[in-house]
C-alpha positions in Angstrom: -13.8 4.4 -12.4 -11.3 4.9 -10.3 -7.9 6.5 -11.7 -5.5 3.2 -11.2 -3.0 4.0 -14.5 -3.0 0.2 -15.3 -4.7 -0.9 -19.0 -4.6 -4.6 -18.3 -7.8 -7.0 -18.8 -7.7 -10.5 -16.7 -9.7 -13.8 -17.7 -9.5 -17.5 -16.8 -9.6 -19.8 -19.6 -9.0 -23.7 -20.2 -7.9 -23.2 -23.5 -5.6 -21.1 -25.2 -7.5 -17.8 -27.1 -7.2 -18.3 -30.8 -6.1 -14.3 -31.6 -3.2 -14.8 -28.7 0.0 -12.9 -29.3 2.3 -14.6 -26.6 2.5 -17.1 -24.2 4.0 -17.0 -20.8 6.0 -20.2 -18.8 7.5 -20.0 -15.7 11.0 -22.1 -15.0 12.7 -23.3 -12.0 16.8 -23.9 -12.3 17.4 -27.1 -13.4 14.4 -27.2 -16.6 11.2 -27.6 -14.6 8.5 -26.0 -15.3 5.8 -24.6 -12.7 3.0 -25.2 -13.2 0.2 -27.2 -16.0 2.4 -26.3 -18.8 2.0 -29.7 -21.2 -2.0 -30.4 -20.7 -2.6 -26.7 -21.2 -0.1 -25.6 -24.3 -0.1 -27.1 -27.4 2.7 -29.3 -28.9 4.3 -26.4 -30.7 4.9 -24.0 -27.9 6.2 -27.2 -25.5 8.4 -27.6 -28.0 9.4 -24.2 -28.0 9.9 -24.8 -23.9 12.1 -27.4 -24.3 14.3 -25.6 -27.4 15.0 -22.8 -25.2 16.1 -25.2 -22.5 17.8 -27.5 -24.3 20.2 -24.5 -26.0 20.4 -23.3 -22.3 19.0 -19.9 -23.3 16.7 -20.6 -20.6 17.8 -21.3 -17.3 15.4 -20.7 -14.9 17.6 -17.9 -13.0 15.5 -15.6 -11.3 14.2 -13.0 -13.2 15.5 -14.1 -16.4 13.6 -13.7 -19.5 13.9 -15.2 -22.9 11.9 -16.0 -26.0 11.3 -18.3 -28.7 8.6 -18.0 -31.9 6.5 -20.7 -33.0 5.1 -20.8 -35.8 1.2 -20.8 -36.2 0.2 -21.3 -39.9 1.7 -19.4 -43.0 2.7 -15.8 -41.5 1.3 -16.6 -38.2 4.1 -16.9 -35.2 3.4 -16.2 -31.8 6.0 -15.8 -29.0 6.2 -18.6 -26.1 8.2 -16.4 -22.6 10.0 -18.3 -20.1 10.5 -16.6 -17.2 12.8 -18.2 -14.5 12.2 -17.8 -10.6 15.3 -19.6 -9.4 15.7 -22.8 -7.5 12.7 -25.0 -7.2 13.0 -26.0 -3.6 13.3 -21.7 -2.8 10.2 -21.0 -5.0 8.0 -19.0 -3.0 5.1 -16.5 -3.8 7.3 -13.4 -3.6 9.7 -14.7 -6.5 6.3 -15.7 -8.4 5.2 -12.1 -8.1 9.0 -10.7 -8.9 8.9 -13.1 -12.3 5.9 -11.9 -13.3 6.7 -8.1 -13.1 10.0 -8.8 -14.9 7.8 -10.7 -18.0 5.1 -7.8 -17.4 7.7 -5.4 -18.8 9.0 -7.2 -21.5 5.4 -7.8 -22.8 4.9 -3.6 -23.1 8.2 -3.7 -24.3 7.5 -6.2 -27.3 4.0 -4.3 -27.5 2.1 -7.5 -27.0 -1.4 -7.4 -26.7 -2.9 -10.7 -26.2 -1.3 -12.7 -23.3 -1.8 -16.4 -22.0 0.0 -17.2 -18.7 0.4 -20.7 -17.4 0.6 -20.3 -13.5 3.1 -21.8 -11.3 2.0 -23.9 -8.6 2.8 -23.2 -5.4 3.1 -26.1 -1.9 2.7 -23.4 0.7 -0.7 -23.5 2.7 -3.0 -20.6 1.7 -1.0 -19.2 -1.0 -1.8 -19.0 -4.5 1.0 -19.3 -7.0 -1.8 -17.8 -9.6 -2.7 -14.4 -7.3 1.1 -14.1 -7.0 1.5 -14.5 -10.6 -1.4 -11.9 -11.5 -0.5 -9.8 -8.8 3.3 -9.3 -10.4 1.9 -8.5 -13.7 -0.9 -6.2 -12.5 1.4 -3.8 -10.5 4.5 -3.7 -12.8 2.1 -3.3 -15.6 1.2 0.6 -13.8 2.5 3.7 -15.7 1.9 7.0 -14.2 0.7 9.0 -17.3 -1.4 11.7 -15.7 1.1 14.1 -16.4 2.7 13.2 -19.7 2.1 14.7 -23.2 1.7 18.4 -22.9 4.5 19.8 -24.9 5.8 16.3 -26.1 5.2 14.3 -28.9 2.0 12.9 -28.7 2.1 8.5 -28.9 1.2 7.0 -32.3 -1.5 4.9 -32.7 0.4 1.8 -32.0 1.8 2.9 -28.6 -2.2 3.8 -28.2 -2.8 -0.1 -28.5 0.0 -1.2 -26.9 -0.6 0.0 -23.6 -3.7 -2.0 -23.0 -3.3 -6.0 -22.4 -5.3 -8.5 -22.5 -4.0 -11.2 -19.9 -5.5 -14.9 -19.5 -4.5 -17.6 -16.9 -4.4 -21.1 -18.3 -6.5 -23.4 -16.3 -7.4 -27.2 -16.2 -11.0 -27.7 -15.9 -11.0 -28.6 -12.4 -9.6 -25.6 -11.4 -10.6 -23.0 -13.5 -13.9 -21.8 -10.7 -11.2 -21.8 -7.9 -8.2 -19.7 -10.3 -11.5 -17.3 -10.9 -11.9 -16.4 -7.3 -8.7 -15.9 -7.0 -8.0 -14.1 -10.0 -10.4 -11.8 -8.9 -9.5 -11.0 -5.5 -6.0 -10.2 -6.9 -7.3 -7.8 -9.3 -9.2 -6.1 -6.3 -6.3 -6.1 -4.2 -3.8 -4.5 -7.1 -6.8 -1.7 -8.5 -6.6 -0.7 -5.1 -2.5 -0.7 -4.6 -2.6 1.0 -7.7 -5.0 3.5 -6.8 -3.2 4.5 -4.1 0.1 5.0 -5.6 -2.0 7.6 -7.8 -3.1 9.7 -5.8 0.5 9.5 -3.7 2.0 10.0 -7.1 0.5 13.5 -7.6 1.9 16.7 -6.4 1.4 18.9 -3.7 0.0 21.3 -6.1 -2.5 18.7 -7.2 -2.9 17.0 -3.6 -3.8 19.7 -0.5 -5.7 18.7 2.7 -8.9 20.1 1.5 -8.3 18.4 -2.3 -7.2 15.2 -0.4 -10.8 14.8 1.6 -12.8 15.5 -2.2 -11.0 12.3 -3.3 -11.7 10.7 -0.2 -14.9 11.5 -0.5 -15.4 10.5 -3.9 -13.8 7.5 -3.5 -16.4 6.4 -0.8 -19.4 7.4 -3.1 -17.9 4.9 -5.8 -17.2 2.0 -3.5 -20.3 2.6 -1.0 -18.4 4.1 2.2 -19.1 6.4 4.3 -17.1 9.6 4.7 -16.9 12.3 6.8 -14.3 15.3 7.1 -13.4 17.2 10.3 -12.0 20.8 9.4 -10.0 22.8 11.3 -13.4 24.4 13.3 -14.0 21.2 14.4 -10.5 20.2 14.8 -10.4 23.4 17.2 -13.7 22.7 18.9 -12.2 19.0 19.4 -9.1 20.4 21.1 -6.7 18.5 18.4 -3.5 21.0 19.0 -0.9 18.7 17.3 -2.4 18.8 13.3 -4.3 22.1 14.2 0.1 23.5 14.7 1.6 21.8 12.0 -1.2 23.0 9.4 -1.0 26.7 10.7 1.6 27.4 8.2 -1.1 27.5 5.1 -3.8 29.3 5.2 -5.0 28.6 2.0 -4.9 24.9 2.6 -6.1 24.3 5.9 -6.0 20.8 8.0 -8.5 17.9 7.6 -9.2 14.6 9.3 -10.9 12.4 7.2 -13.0 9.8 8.5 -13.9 6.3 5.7 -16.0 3.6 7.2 -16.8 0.4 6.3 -19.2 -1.8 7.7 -20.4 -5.4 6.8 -24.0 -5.3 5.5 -24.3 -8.6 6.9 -24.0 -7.3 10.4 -27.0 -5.5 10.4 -25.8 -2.3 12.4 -24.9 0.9 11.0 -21.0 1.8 10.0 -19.1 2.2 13.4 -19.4 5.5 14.8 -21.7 6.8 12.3 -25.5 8.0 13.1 -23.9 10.7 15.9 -24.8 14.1 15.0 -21.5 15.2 16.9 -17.6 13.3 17.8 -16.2 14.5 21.2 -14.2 12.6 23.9 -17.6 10.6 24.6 -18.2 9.4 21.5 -18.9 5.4 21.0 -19.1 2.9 18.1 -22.1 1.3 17.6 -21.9 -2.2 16.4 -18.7 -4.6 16.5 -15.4 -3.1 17.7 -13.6 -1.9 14.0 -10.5 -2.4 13.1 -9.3 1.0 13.3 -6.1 2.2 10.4 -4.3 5.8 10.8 -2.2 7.5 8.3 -0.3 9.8 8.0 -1.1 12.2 5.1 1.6 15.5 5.3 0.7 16.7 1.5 3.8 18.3 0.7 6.7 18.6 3.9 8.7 21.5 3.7 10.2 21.0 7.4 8.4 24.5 8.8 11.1 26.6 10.3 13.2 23.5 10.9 13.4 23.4 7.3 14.8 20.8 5.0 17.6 20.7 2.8 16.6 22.0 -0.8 17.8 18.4 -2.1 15.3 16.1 -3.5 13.2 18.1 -0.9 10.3 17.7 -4.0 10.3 14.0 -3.1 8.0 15.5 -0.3 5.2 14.9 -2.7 5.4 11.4 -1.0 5.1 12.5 2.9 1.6 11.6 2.3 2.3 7.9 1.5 1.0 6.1 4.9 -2.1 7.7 4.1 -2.8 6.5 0.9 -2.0 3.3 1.8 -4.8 3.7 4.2 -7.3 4.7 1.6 -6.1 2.1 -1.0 -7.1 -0.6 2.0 -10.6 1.3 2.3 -11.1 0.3 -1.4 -10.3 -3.0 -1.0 -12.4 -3.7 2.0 -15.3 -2.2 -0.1 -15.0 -4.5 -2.6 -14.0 -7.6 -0.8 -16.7 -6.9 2.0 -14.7 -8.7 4.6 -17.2 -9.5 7.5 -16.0 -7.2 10.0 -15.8 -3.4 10.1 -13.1 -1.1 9.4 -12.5 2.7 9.8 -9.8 4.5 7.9 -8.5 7.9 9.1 -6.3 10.0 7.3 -4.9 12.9 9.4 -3.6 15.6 6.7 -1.7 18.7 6.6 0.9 21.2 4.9 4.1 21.6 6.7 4.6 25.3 5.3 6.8 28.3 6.3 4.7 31.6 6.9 3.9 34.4 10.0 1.7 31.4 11.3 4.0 28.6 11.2 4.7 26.4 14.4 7.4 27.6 15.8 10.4 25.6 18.1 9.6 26.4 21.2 6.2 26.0 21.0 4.3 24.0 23.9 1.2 22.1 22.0 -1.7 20.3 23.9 -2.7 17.5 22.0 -6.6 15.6 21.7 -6.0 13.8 24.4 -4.3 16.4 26.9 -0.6 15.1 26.5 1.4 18.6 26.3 4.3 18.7 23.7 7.5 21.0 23.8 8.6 21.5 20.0 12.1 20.8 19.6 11.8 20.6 15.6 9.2 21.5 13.5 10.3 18.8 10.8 8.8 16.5 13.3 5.3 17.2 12.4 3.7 13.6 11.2 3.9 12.1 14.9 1.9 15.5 15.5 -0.8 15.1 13.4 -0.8 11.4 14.2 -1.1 11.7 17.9 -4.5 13.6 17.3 -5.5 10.6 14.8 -4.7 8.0 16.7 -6.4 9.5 20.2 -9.8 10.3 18.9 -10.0 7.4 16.7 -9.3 5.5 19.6 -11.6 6.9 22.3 -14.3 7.9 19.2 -14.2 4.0 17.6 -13.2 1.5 20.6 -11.5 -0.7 18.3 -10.4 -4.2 18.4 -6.9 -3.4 17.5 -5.2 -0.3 15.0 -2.1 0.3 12.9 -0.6 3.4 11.9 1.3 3.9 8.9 3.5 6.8 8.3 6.3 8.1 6.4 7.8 9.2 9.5 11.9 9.1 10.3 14.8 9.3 8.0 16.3 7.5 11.1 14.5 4.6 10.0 15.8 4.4 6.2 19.2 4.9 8.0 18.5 1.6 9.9 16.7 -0.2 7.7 17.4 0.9 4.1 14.3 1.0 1.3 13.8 -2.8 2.1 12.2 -3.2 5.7 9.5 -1.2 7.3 9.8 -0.5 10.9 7.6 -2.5 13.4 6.7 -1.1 16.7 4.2 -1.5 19.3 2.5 -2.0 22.5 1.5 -5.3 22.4 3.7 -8.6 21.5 1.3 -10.9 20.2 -0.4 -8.3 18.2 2.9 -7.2 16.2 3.7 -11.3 15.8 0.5 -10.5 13.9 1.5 -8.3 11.5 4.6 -10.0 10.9 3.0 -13.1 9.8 0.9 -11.0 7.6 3.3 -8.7 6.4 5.3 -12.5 5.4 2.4 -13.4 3.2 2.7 -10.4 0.9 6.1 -10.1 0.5 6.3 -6.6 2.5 9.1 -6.9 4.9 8.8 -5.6 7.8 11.4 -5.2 11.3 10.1 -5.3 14.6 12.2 -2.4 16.6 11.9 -1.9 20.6 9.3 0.9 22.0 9.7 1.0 26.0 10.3 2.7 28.8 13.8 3.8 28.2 12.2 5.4 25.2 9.7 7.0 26.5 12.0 8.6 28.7 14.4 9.8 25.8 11.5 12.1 24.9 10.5 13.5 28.4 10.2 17.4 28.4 11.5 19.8 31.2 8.6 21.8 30.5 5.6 19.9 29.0 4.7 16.3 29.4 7.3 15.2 26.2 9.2 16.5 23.2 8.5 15.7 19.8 11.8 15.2 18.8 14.9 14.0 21.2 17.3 14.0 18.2 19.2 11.5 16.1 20.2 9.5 18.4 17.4 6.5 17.6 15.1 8.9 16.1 12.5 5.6 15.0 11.8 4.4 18.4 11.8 7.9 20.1 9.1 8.3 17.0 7.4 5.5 18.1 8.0 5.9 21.9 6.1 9.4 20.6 2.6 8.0 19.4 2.4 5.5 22.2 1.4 8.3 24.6 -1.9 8.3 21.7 -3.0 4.5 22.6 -4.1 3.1 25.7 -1.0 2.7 27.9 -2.6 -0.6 29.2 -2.1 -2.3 26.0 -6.1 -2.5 26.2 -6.4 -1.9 22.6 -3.5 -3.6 20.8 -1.1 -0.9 18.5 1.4 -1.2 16.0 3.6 1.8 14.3 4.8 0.7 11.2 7.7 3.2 10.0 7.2 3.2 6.1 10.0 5.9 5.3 12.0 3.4 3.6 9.6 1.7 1.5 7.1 4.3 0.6 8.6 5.6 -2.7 11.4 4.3 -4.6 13.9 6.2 -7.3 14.4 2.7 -9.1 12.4 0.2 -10.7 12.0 -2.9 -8.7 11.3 -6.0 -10.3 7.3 -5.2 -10.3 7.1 -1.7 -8.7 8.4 1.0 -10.8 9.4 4.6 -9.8 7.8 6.7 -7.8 5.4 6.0 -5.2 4.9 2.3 -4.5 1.6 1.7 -2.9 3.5 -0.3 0.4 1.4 -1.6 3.2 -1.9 -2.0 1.2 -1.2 -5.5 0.9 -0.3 -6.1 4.0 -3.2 -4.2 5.8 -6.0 -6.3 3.1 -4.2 -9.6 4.5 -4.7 -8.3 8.2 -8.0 -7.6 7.4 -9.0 -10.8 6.0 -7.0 -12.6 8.5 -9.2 -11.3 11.5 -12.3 -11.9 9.4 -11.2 -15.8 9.0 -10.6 -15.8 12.7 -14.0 -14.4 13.9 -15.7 -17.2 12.2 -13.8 -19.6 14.7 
């Protein structure tokens, strides 16, 4: 099993369980309800609706929750939720999903056990109001416990219970096979999400290049990928200078590039660009052409020499969060089995201070045989990107690829911890993602990456620098990794920034602190979308 920190159980029933505990309705402003609520609930918990709407305790404001008990037989009560999502005419399935965190939280809180959620209906083409209802619950429902208890009270028995929940989705008859499929799918989706803000969640001490590819690795044995790890021998042999640099400052936990591949069994060829006994600048993909995904995976980021300001410099822990949203997409993929192949890279390193750090200064020949003049060793993930990106290009021949990396300040700056930033080389292709992006309630903002760019980082004595300062320090980033992709726009690219929206010091209405798990959503949609296409 793989370590996801959510205790919740999901079923589809047509009937309400006899040993439920609570009952969950959601509300638009105005009184109506969203969704199957009076075929599905029985008299007393309509009732119950309407009590709370009547007295105007319930609303149907976003996000608001209230409560009302019914009673059940002598003793017996159970609690009907209504949860509002605002006005009817804005409901969409991002407010579905932020309702459903909010009542996911006051369902630990009340230490219910046994839930029965009426879906909302959604009008939008595609979209399921029940996913986005499951998919709210699932991910506020995660609690990062790997750490707790030592030294601390240990939990009674009831906080024991508490934690798990047992959630059912109300369905009519007729739809209960198609709310299954989808049910499930959503569960995929958010064991993988969840997954992946694990593994981001633990520290560097926990978390090291080499400790990083053993998860990888058994990862892939669990879901049935196929992994391979290049080292920092074959990272030499390869000529990758960037991540070969910016992991020279830890001996003890040297550099990996670590290779996951899917391929559809349906296909009948072997996982792209496995079957070769060695990877070089000749190396081909057998098969289709992959989707190719890169992340960025800096376990801990100390800045090297440039090094950062001691604040909150422990939030570091999350450098390695483009990454992980890379291998939470590599579970997903093996468990949805999309019909077209996928290779995952995650290009990892220490940023660390020692007598064999990087230094400024330095000139750095990359995979690919771009030169680089340091100008700031804090500018290290567009390093060990740049080797990613070129190798898994040239090695894969894919159809398209996306990076993901924590990568500039600048871009928290100009975005804030809402919006990812969206560059690339092809229009079309970052259209794409947007649409995508739109679906899962990611946000994402396209920013420019062009010649005037490109030319900000230009190098007096190599080919570029890999930092030309503040001065738009996102689009430089990304001016940066587009010497790494085909400068023909052959092989469509897009960058997406992730700085912002990578970790959050808040609770949000159904992620909670810490790392958040951002972009695996987005890439699964992506995925699936180009599988839908290349059936015509």
């Amino acid at each position: 099993m793989l370590p996801t920190n959510t205790d919740v159980t999901v079923e589809v029933r047509t009937k309400i369980p006899n040993n439920c505990d609570a009952i969950v309705v959601f509300l638009a402003e105005g009184g109506k309800v969203c969704g199957d609520a009076p075929p599905l609930l029985g008299s007393g918990q309509m009732q119950s609706v309407e009590r709370l709407i009547k007295a105007g305790a319930a609303r149907g404001k976003a996000r608001e929750v209230t409560f009302d008990l019914v009673e059940c037989g002598a003793d017996d009560y159970k609690r009907v939720y209504v949860v509002g999502v605002g006005p009817s005419d804005k409901l969409d399935a991002e407010r579905i999903r932020q309702a459903a965190g909010t009542v996911a939280r006051a369902v630990r809180k009340h230490r219910i056990e046994r839930v029965a959620l009426v879906p909302p209906v959604l009008r939008e083409k595609g979209i399921s109001g029940t996913e986005a209802a499951v998919t709210g619950f699932l991910l506020a429902s995660y609690d990062f416990t790997e750490y707790r208890g030592t030294g601390r009270k240990k939990p009674d028995a009831d906080d024991d219970k508490a934690r798990h929940v047992n959630l059912t989705i109300l369905s009519t008859d007729a739809a209960a096979k198609d709310l299954r499929a989808r049910v499930e799918r959503a569960e995929m989706i958010c064991e993988a999400q969840n997954y992946a803000r694990t593994i981001a969640n633990r520290p560097g001490n926990e978390i090291n290049p080499p400790r990083l590819a053993e998860v990888a690795r058994q990862m892939c044995k669990e879901v049935g990928l196929t992994c391979r790890v290049l080292d920092e021998k074959e990272m030499k042999r390869l000529g990758m200078g960037g991540i070969l640099a910016v992991g020279a400052g830890s001996n003890a936990t040297p550099p990996r590039m670590i290779v996951m591949e899917y391929a559809p069994k349906s296909s009948g060829s072997k996982a792209p660009g496995s079957g070769k006994k060695k990877s070089g600048r000749n190396g081909r993909a057998s098969g289709a052409k992959p989707l190719l995904v890169v992340g960025k995976a800096i376990t801990f980021d100390s800045g090297g020499i440039s090094i950062k300001p001691a604040e909150k410099m422990g939030r570091m822990v999350y450098d390695k969060c483009g990454a992980m949203a890379v291998l939470g997409l590599m579970v997903a993929v093996a468990r949805l089995k999309p019909p077209v192949p996928v290779v995952g890279i995650l290009s990892s390193a220490e940023n660390l201070l020692s007598e064999t750090s990087y230094r400024p200064g330095d000139i750095l020949r990359m995979y690919n045989g771009v030169t680089v003049e340091v100008t700031n060793t804090d500018a290290e993930g567009r390093l060990v990107l740049g080797d990613a990106l070129a190798w898994g290009v040239e090695t894969y021949k894919p159809a398209a690829v996306v990076d993901l990396a924590t990568l500039t300040g600048g871009c928290v700056v100009a975005l804030g911890q809402s919006h990812a930033g969206l560059m690339g080389n092809d229009d079309e292709f970052i259209d794409e993602i947007k649409r995508v992006a739109a679906r899962t309630g990611e946000k994402v903002w396209h920013l420019p990456v062009g010649d005037d760019q490109r030319d900000q980082i230009k190098s007096d004595v190599a080919d570029i620098v890999n930092s030309a300062g503040r001065w738009g320090s996102p689009i430089t980033a990304g001016a940066f990794l587009s010497y790494f992709v085909p400068r023909d726009g052959s092989v469509p690219w897009a960058h997406l920034d992730i700085a912002g929206v990578a970790d959050t010091e808040k609770d949000l209405p159904y992620i909670g602190k810490g790392a958040t798990g951002w972009g695996v959503r987005t890439l699964v949609e992506w995925v699936e979308s180009r599988a839908a296409n290349s059936r015509g």
